[in-house]
C-alpha positions in Angstrom: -25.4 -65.6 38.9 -23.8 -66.1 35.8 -24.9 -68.8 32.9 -23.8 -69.9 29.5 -25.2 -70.5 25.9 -23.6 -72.6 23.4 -23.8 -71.3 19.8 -23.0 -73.4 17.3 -21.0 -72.2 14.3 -22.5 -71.6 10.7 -23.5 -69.0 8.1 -25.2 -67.1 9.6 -23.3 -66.9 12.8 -19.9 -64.9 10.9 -20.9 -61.4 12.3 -20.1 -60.4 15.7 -23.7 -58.7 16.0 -25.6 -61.4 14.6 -23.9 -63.8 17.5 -24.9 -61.0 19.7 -28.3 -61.2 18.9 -28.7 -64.5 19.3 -27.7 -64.9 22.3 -29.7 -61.8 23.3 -32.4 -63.6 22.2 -31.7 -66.8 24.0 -30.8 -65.9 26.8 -34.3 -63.6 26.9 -36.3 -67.1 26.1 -34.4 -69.2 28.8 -34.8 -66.5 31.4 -38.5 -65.7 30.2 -37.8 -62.3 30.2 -39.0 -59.2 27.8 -35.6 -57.5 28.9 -32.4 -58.4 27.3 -29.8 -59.8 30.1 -26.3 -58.7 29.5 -24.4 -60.5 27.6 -20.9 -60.3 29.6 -18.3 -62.1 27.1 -19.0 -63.6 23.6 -15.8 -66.4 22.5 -15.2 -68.9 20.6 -13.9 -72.2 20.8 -12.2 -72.9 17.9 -11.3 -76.4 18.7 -15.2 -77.4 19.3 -16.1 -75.1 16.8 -18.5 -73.0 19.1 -19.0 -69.5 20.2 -19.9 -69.5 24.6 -21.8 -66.9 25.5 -21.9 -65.6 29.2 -24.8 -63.4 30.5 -26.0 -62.4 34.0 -29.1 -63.2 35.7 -30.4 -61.7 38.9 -30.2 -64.0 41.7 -33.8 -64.7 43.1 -33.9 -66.3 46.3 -36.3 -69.6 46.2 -38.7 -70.2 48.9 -38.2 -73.7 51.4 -40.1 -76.5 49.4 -40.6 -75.2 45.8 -39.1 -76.2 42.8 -37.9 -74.1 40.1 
């Protein structure tokens, strides 16, 4: 399954390994993971003034009745 961050432009954000980190780092907090999931394309919007990050996630088939 694929999924998205939105980073949003500033200072700190002008190197390409600095956004990479970030949404390393993310994308490791959303997930709740102490691995790093790949980060599959990095772009940026120039017109919304935003870099999109894509990473992969493992798909994890839910049981009948829960929630997640």
């Amino acid at each position: 399954m694929f999924k998205a961050l939105v980073i949003a432009a500033n200072e700190k954000t002008v190197e390409f390994g600095s956004l990479l980190a970030v949404a390393r780092a993310e994308a490791r907090k959303r997930e709740h993971s102490q691995d790093n999931p790949p980060i599959l394309a990095l772009r940026f919007l120039a017109e919304l003034n935003v870099y999109v990050a894509v990473y992969q996630v493992a798909d994890v088939p839910r049981e009948i009745g829960t929630s997640g």
